[in-house]
C-alpha positions as protocol buffer text, in pm:
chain_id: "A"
residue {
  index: 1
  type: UNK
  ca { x: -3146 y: 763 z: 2189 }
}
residue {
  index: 2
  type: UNK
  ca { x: -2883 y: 801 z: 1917 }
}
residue {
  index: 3
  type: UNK
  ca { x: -3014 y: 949 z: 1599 }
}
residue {
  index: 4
  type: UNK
  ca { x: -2684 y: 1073 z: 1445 }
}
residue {
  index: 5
  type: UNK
  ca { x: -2358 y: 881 z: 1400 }
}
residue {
  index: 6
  type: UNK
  ca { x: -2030 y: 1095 z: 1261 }
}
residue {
  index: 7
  type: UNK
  ca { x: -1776 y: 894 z: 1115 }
}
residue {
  index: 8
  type: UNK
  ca { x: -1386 y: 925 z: 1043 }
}
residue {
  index: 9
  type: UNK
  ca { x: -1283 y: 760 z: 777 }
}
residue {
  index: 10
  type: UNK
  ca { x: -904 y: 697 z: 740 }
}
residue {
  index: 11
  type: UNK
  ca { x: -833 y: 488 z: 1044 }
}
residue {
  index: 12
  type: UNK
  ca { x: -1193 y: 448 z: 1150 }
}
residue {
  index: 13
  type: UNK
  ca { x: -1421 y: 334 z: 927 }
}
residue {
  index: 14
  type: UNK
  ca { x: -1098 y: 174 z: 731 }
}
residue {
  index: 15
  type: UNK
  ca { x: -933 y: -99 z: 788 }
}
residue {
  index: 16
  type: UNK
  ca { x: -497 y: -90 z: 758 }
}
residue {
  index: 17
  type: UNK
  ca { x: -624 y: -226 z: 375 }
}
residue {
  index: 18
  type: UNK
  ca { x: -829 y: 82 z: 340 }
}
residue {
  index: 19
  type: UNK
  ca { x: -1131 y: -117 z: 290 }
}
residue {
  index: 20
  type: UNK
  ca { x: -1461 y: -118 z: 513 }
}
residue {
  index: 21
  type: UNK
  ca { x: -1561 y: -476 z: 648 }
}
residue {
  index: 22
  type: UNK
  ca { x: -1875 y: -659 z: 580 }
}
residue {
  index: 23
  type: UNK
  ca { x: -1898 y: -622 z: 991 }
}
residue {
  index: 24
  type: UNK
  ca { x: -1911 y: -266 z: 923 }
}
residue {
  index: 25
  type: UNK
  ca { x: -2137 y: -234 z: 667 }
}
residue {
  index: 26
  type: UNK
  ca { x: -2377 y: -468 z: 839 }
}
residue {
  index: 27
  type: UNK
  ca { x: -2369 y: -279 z: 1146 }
}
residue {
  index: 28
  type: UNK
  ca { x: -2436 y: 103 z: 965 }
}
residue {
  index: 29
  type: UNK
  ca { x: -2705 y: -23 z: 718 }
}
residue {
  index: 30
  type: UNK
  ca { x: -2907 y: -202 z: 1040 }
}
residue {
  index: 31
  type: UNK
  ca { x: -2901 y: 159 z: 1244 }
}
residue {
  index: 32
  type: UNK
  ca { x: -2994 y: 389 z: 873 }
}
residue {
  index: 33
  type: UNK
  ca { x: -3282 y: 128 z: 861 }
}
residue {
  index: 34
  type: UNK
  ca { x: -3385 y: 222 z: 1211 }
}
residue {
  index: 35
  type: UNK
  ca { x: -3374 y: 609 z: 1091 }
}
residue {
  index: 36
  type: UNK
  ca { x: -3032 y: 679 z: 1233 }
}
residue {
  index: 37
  type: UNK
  ca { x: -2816 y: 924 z: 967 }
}
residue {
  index: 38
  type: UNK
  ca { x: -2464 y: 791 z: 920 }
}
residue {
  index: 39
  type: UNK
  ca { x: -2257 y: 1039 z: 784 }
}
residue {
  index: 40
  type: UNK
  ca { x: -1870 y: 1031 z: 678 }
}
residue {
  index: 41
  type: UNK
  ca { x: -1696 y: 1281 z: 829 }
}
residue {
  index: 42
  type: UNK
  ca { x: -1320 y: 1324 z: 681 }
}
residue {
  index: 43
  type: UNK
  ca { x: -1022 y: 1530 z: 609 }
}
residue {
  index: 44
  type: UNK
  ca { x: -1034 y: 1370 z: 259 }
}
residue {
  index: 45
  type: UNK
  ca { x: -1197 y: 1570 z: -54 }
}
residue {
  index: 46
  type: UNK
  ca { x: -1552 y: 1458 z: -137 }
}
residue {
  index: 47
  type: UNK
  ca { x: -1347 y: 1254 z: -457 }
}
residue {
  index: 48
  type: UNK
  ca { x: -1218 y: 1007 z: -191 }
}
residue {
  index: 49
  type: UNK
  ca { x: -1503 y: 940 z: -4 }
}
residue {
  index: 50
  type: UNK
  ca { x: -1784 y: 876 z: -293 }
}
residue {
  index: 51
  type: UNK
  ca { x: -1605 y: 484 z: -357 }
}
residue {
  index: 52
  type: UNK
  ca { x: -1728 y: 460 z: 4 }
}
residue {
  index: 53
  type: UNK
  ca { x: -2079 y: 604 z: 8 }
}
residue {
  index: 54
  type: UNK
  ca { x: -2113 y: 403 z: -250 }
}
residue {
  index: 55
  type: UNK
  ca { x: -2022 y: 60 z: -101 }
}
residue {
  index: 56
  type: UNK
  ca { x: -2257 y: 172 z: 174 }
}
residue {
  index: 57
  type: UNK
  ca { x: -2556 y: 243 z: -51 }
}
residue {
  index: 58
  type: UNK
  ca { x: -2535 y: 650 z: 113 }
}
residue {
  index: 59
  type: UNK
  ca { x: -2586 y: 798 z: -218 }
}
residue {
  index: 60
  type: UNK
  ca { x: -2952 y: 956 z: -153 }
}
residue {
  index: 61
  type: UNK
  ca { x: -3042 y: 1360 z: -98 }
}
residue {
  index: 62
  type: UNK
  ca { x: -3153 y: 1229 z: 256 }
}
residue {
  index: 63
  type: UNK
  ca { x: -2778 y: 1126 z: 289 }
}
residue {
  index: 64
  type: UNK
  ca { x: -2509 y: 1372 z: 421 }
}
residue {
  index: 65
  type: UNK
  ca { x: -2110 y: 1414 z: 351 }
}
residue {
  index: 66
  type: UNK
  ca { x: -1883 y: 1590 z: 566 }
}
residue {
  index: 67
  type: UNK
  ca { x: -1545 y: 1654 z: 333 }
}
residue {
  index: 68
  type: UNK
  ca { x: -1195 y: 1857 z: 397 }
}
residue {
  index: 69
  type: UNK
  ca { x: -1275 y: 1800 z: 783 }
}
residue {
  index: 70
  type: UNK
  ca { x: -1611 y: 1964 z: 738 }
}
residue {
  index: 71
  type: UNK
  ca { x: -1499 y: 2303 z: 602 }
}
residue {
  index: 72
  type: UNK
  ca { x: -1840 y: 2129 z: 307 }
}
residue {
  index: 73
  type: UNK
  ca { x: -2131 y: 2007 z: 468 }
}
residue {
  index: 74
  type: UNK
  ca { x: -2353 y: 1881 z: 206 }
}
residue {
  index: 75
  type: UNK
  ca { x: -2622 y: 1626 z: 50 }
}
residue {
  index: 76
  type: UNK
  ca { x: -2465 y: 1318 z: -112 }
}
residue {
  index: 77
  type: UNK
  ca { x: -2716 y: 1338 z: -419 }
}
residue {
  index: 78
  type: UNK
  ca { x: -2802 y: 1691 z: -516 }
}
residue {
  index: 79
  type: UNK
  ca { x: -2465 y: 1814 z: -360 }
}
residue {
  index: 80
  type: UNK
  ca { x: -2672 y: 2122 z: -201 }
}
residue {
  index: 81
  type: UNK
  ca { x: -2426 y: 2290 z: 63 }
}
residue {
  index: 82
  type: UNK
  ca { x: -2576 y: 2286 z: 409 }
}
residue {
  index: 83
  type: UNK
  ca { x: -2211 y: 2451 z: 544 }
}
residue {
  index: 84
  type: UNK
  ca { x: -1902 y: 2559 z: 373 }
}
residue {
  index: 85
  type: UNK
  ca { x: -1598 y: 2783 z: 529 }
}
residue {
  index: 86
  type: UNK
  ca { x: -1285 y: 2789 z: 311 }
}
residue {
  index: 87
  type: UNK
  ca { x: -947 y: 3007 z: 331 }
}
residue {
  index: 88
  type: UNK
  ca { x: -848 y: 3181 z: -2 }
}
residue {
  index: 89
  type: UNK
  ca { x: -507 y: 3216 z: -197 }
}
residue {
  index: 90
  type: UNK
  ca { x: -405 y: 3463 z: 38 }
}
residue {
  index: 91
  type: UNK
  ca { x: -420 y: 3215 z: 346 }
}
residue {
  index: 92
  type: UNK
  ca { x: -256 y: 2957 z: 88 }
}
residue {
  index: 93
  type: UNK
  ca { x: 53 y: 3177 z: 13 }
}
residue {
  index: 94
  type: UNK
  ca { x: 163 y: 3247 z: 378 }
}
residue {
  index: 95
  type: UNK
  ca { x: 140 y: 2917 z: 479 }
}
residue {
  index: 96
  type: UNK
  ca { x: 342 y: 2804 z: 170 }
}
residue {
  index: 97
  type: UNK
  ca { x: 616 y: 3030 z: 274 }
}
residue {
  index: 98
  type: UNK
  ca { x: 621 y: 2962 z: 653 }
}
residue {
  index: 99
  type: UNK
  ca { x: 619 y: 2603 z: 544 }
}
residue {
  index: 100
  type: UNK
  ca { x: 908 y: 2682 z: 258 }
}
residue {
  index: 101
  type: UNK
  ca { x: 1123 y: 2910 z: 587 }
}
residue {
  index: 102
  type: UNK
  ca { x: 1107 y: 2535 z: 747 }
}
residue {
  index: 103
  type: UNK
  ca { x: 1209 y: 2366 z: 500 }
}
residue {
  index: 104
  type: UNK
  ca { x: 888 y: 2127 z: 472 }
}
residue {
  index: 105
  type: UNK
  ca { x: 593 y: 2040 z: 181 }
}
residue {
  index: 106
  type: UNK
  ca { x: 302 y: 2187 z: 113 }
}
residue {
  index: 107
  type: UNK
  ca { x: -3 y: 2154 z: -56 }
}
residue {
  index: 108
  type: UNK
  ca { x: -344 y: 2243 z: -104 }
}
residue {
  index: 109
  type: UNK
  ca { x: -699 y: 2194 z: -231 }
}
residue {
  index: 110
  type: UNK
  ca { x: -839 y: 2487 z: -475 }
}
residue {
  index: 111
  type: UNK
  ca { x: -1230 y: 2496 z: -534 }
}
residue {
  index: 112
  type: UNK
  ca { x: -1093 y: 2559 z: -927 }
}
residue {
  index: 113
  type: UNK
  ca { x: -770 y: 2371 z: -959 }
}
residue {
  index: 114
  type: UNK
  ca { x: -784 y: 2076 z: -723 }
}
residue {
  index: 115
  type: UNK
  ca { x: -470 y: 1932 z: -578 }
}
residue {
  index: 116
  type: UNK
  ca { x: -232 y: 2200 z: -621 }
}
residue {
  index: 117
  type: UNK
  ca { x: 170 y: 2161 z: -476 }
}
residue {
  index: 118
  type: UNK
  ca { x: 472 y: 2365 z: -588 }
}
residue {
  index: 119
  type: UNK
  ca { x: 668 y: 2063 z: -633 }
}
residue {
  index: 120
  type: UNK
  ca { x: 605 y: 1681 z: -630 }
}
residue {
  index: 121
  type: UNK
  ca { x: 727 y: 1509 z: -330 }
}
residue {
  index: 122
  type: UNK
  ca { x: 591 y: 1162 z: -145 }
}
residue {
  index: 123
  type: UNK
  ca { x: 315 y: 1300 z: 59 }
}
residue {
  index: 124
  type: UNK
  ca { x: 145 y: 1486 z: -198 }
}
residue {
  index: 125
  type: UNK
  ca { x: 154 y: 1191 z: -429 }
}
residue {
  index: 126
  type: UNK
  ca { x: 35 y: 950 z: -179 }
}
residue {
  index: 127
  type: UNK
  ca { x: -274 y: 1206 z: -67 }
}
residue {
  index: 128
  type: UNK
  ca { x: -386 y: 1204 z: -472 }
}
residue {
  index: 129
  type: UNK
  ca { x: -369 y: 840 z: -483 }
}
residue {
  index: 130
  type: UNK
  ca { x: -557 y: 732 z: -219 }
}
residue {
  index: 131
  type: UNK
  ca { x: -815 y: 1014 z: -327 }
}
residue {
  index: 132
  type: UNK
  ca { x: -796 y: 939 z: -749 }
}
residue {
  index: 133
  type: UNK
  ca { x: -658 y: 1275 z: -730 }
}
residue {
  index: 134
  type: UNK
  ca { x: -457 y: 1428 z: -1038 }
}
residue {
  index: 135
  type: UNK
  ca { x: -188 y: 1703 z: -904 }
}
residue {
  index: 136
  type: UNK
  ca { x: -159 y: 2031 z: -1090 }
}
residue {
  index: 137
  type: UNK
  ca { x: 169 y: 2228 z: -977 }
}
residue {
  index: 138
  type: UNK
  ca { x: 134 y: 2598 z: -899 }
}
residue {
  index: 139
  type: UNK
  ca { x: 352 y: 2830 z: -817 }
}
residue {
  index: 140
  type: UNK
  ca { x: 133 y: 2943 z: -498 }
}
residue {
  index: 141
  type: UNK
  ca { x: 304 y: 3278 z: -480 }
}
residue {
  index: 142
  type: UNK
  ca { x: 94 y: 3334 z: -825 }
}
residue {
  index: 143
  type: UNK
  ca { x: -265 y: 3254 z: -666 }
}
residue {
  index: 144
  type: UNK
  ca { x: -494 y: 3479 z: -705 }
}
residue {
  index: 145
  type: UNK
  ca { x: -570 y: 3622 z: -377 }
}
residue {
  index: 146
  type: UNK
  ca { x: -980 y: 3563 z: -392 }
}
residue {
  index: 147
  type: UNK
  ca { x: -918 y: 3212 z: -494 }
}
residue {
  index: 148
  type: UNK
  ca { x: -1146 y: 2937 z: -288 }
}
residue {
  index: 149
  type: UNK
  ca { x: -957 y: 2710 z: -105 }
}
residue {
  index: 150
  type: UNK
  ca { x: -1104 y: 2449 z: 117 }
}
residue {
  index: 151
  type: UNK
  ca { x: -808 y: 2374 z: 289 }
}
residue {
  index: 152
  type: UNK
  ca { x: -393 y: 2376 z: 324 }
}
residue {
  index: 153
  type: UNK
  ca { x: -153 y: 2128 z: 436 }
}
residue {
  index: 154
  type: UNK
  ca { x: 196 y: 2111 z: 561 }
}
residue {
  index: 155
  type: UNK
  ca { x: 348 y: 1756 z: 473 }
}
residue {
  index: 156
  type: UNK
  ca { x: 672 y: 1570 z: 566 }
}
residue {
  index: 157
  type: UNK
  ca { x: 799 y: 1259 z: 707 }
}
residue {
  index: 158
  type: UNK
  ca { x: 714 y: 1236 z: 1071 }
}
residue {
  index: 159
  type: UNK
  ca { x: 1044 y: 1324 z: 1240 }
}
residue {
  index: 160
  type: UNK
  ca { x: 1072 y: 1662 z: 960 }
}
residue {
  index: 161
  type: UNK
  ca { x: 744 y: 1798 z: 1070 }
}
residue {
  index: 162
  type: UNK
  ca { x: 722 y: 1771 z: 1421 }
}
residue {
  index: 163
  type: UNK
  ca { x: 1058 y: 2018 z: 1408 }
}
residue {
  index: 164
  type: UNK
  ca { x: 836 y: 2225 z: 1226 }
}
residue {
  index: 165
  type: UNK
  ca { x: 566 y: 2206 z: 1418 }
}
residue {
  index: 166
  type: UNK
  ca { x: 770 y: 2348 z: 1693 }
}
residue {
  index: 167
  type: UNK
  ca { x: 862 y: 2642 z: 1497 }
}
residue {
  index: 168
  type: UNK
  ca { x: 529 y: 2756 z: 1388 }
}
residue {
  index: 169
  type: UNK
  ca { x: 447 y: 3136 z: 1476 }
}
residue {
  index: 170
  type: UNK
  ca { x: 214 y: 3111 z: 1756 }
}
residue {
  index: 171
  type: UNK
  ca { x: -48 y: 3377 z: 1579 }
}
residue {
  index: 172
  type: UNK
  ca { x: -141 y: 3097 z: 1306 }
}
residue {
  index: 173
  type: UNK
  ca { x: -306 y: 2927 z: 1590 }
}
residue {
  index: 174
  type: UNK
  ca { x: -526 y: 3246 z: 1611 }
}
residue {
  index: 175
  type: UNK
  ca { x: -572 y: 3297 z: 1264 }
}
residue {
  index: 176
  type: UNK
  ca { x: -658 y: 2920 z: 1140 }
}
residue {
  index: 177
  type: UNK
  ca { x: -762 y: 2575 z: 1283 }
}
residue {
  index: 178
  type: UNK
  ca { x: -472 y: 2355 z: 1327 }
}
residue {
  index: 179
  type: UNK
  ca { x: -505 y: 1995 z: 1297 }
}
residue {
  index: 180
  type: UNK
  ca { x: -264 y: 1667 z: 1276 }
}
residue {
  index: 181
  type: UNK
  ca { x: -485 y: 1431 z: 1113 }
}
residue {
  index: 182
  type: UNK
  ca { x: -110 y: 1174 z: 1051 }
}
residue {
  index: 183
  type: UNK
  ca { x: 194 y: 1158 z: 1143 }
}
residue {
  index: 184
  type: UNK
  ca { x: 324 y: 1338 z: 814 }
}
residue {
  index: 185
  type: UNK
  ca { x: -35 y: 1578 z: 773 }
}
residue {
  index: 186
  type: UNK
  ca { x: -91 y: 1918 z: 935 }
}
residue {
  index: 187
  type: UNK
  ca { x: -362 y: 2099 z: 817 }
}
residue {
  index: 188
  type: UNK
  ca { x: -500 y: 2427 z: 836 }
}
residue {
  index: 189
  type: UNK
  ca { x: -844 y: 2508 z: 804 }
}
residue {
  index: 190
  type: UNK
  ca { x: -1095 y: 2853 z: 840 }
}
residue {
  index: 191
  type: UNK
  ca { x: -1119 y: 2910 z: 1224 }
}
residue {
  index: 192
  type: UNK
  ca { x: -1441 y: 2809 z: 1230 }
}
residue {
  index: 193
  type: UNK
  ca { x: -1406 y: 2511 z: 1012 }
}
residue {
  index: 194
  type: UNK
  ca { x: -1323 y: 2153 z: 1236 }
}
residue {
  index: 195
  type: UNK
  ca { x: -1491 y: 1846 z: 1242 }
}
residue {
  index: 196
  type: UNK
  ca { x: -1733 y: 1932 z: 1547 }
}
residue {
  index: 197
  type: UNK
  ca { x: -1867 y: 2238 z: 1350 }
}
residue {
  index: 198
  type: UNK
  ca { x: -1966 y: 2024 z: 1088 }
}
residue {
  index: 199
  type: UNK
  ca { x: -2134 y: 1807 z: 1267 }
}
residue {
  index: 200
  type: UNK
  ca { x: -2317 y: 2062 z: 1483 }
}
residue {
  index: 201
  type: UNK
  ca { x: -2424 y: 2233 z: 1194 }
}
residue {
  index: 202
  type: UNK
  ca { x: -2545 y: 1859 z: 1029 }
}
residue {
  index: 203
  type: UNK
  ca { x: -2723 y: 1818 z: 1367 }
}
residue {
  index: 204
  type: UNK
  ca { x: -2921 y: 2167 z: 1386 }
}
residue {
  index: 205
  type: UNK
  ca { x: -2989 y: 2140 z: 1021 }
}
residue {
  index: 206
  type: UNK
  ca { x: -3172 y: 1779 z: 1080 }
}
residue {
  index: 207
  type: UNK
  ca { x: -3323 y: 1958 z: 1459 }
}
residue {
  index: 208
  type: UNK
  ca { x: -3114 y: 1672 z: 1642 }
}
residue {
  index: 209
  type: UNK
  ca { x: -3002 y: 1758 z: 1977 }
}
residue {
  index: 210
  type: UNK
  ca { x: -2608 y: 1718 z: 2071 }
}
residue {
  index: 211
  type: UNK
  ca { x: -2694 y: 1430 z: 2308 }
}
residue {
  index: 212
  type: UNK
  ca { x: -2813 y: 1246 z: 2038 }
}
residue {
  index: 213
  type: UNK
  ca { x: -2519 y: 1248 z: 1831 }
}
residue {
  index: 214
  type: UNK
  ca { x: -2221 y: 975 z: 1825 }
}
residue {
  index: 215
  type: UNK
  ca { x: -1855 y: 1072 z: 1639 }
}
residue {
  index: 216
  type: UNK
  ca { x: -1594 y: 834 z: 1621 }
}
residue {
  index: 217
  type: UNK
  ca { x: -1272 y: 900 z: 1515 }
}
residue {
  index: 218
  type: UNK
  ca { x: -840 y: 832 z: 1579 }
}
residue {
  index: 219
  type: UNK
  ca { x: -692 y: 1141 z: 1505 }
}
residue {
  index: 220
  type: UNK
  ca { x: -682 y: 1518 z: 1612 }
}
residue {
  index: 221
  type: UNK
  ca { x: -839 y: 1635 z: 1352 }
}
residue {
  index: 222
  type: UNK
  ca { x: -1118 y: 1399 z: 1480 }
}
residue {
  index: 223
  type: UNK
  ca { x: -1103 y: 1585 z: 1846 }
}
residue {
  index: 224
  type: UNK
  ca { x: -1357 y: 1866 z: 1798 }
}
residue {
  index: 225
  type: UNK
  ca { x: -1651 y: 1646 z: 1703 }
}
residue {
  index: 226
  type: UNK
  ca { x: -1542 y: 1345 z: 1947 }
}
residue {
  index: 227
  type: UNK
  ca { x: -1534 y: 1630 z: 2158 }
}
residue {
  index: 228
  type: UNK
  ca { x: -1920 y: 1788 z: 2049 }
}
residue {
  index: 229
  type: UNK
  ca { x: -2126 y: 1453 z: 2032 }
}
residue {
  index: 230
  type: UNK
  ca { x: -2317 y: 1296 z: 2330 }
}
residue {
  index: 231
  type: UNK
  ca { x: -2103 y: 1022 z: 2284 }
}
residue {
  index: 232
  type: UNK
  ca { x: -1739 y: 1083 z: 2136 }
}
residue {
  index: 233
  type: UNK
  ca { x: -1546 y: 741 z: 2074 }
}
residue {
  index: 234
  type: UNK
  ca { x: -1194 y: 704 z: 2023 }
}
residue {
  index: 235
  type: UNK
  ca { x: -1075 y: 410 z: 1811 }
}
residue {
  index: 236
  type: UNK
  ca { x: -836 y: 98 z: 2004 }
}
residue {
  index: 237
  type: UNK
  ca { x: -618 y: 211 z: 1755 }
}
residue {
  index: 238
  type: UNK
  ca { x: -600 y: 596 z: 1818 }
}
residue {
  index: 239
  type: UNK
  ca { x: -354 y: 850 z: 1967 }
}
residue {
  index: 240
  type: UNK
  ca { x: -302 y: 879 z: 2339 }
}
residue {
  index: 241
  type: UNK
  ca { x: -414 y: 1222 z: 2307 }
}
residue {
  index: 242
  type: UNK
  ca { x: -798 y: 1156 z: 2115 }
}
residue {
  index: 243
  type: UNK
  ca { x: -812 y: 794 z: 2392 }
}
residue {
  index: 244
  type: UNK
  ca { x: -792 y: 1106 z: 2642 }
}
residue {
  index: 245
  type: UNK
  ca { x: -1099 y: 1290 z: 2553 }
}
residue {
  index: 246
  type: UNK
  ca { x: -1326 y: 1037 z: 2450 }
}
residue {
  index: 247
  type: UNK
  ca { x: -1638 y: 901 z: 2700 }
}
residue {
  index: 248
  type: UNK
  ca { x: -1588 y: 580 z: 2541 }
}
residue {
  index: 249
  type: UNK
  ca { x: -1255 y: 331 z: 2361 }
}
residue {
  index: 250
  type: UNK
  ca { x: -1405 y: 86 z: 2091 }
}
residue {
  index: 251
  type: UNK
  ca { x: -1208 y: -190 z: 1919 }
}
residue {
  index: 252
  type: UNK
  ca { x: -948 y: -92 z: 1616 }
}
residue {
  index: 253
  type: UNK
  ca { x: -1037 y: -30 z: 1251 }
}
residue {
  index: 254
  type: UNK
  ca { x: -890 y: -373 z: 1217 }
}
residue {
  index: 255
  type: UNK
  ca { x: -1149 y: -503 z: 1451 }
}
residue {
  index: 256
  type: UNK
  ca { x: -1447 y: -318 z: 1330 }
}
residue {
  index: 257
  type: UNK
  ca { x: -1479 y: -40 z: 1621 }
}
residue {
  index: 258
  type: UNK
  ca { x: -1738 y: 114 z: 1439 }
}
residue {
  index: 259
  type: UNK
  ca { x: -1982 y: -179 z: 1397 }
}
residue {
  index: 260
  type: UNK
  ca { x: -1941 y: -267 z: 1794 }
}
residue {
  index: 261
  type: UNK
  ca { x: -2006 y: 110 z: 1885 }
}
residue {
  index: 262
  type: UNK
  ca { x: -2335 y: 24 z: 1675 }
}
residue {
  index: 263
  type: UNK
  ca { x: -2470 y: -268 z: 1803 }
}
residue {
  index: 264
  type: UNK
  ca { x: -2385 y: -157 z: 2181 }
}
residue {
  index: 265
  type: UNK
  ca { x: -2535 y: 209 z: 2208 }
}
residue {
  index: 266
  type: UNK
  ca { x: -2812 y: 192 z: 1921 }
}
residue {
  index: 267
  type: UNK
  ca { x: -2899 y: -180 z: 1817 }
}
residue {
  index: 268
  type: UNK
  ca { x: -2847 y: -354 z: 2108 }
}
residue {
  index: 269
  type: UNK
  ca { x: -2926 y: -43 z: 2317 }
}
């Protein structure tokens, strides 16, 4: 029945180590070799994600990445973009100075420049090592206005950030999409750039219908495609909020979720 499986990775897929178990990878290569696509759809840059298509042998043109919370849909191999929906510098510099009015971090990724912060702090440091990210600082009141960017985050400790959450103008909500993919992560994306989009436009692209698609994920900026697929899962270990919407609670990361997802509704099934 299933013939598409979307999956988050941070919190997911992961484990608290940030490492996939062997339960995992057991479970995803048994459904590919029954024809089922398994794609990796994240909030992280395509340079944190290929350690992991790797480990899982997804490497081929007939394999499919979902990066920056699917504002790039594309082949694994070739790269060829099925989807892509970015802001530009302009989007990058009022968001850097709502997020400088409240007093919080900010960063960004630029098609050209990468990583890009105004100033080093803890979050931005800990995004480009997870990734194998190096950071360039910009002044982002100097980008050019054209300038691709695939996405833009405001970044603090937990407690900072949820004060500025509250502050936000209520307009950005219009103008971008608006996710909290951590407790320290807010991220703003095109409008029509979220995770379900993505995976919608994955699923038309490979003429699979919507109740044939599974997305699993912890996190808000998991919601829209939990919220798209046939079946949307929430993790054991996921917010109150994504348990809410889901039409079905696996195990935790730490528990491999994903792999008993797999062998319930498509091995077993």
């Amino acid at each position: 029945m299933y013939k598409l499986v979307a999956l988050d990775m941070d919190g997911t897929l992961l484990n608290s180590d940030g490492a996939i178990s062997e339960h995992n990878k057991q479970a995803i290569a048994a459904a590919r070799a029954q024809g089922v696509y398994v794609v990796l759809a994240s909030g992280r840059p395509i340079e944190g994600m290929t350690w992991a298509l790797k480990e899982l042998n997804m490497n081929s043109d007939n394999d499919f990445v979902l990066s920056y919370n699917a504002s790039l849909v594309q082949r694994v191999a070739s790269q060829e973009v099925v989807r892509s929906q970015t802001l530009i510098g302009s989007d990058a510099k009022a968001i850097a100075a709502i997020a400088h009015d409240l007093g919080v971090h900010v960063h960004a990724f630029s098609r050209r420049q990468g990583l890009i912060t105004p100033q080093h702090n803890y979050y931005t440091d800990h995004e480009a090592k997870i990734n194998g990210l190096t950071i360039t600082l910009a002044d982002f009141a100097e980008l050019d206005d054209n300038e691709e960017i695939m996405k833009v985050m405001i970044i603090d400790d937990a407690e900072r950030l949820e004060a500025a959450i509250a502050q936000l103008p209520p307009a950005l909500y219009q103008q971008y999409t608006i996710v909290r993919s951590a407790p320290f992560f807010l991220e703003f994306m095109h409008t029509n750039s979220n995770k379900g989009v993505g995976v919608k436009a994955l699923a038309d692209f490979l003429n699979i219908n919507q109740d044939e698609v599974i997305a699993m994920g912890d996190a808000g900026n998991d919601h829209h495609m939990i919220e798209f697929a046939g079946l949307g899962v929430a993790m054991g270990n996921a917010t109150e909020e994504t348990k809410a919407i889901a039409n079905y609670i696996t195990d935790t990361n730490n528990n491999s979720g994903v792999a008993q997802v797999i062998e319930k509704f498509i091995l077993n099934a």
